[in-house]
SESEVEX-890060 format. One record per residue (C-alpha): x, y, z; residue in three letters. Coordinates in steps of 0.1 Angstrom, whole numbers, plus 2048, in hexadecimal, padded with zeros to 3 digits. Layout:
residues N
XYZALA
...
//
This chain:
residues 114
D02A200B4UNK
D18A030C3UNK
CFDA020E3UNK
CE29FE0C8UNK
CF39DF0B4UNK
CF99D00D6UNK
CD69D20E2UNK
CC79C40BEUNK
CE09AA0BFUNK
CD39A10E7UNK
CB19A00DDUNK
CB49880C1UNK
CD09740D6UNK
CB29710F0UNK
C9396D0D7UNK
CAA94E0C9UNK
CB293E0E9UNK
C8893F0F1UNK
C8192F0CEUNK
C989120D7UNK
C8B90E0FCUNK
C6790E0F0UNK
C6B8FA0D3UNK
C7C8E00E6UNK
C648DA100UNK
C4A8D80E2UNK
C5E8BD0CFUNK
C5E8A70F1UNK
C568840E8UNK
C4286A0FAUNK
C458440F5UNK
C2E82F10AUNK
C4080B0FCUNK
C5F80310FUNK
C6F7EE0F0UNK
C738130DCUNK
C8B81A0FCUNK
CA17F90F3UNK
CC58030FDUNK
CC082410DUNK
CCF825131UNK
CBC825150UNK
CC6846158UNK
CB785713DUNK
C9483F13DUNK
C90852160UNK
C96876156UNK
C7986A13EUNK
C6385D157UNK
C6A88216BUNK
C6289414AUNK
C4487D144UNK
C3888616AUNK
C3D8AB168UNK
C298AB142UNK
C0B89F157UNK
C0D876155UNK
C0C86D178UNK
C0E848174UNK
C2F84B161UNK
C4A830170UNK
C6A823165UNK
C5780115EUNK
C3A807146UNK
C4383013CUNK
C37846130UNK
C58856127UNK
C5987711AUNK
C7887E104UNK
C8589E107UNK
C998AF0EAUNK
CAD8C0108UNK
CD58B3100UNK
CD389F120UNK
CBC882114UNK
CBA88C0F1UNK
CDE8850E6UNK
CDE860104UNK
CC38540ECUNK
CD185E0CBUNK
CEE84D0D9UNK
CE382E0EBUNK
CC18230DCUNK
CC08020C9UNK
CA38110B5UNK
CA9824090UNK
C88832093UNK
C878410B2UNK
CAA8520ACUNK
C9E85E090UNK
C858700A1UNK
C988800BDUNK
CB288A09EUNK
C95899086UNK
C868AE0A5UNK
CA68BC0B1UNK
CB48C0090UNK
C928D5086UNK
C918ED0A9UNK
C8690F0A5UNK
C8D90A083UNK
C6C90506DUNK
C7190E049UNK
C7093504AUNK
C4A93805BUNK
C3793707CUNK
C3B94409BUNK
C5E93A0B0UNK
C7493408BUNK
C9793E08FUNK
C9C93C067UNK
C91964065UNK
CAB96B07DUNK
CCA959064UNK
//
């Protein structure tokens, strides 16, 4: 009985986990105007030129973008903490606020699982 529990509770652990990694890389966010990056350190501009490059823009550079803003805690929470701009933390915060999470409905909600 215990070895059955166990295995439900793996299953969802690992469906869960899958609906956060997908829904993440879905939420990514592109910004082609460098003044919506005001105050956001280098280092995290050029993760988002390697995003950008590995999402198929092969022109991306750290001059004129694109940058493709992850919801992955590595850039997500440097721009939610560094960018001059309300409205693009207000993105990044909506998106990752809202992952795997989708009101109840569609494929990759976590709500059924609560």
């Amino acid at each position: 009985e215990l070895q059955k529990v166990r295995g439900a509770v793996f299953n969802i652990s690992l469906i869960w986990d899958q609906n956060i990694d997908r829904d993440m890389e879905s939420r990514a966010y592109l910004i082609r105007d460098k003044t919506e990056l005001e105050g956001v350190p280098e280092w995290i501009l050029k993760d988002a030129v390697e995003l950008a490059l590995q999402a198929g823009y092969p022109k991306a550079n750290l001059e004129t973008g694109p940058w493709l803003i992850s919801m992955h805690d590595s850039i997500s929470e440097g721009v939610l903490k560094h960018a001059k701009g309300r409205g693009l933390r207000e993105v990044v915060h909506e998106n990752r606020a809202r992952i795997a999470f989708l009101g109840g409905s569609g494929k990759g909600d976590n709500t059924p699982m609560l």
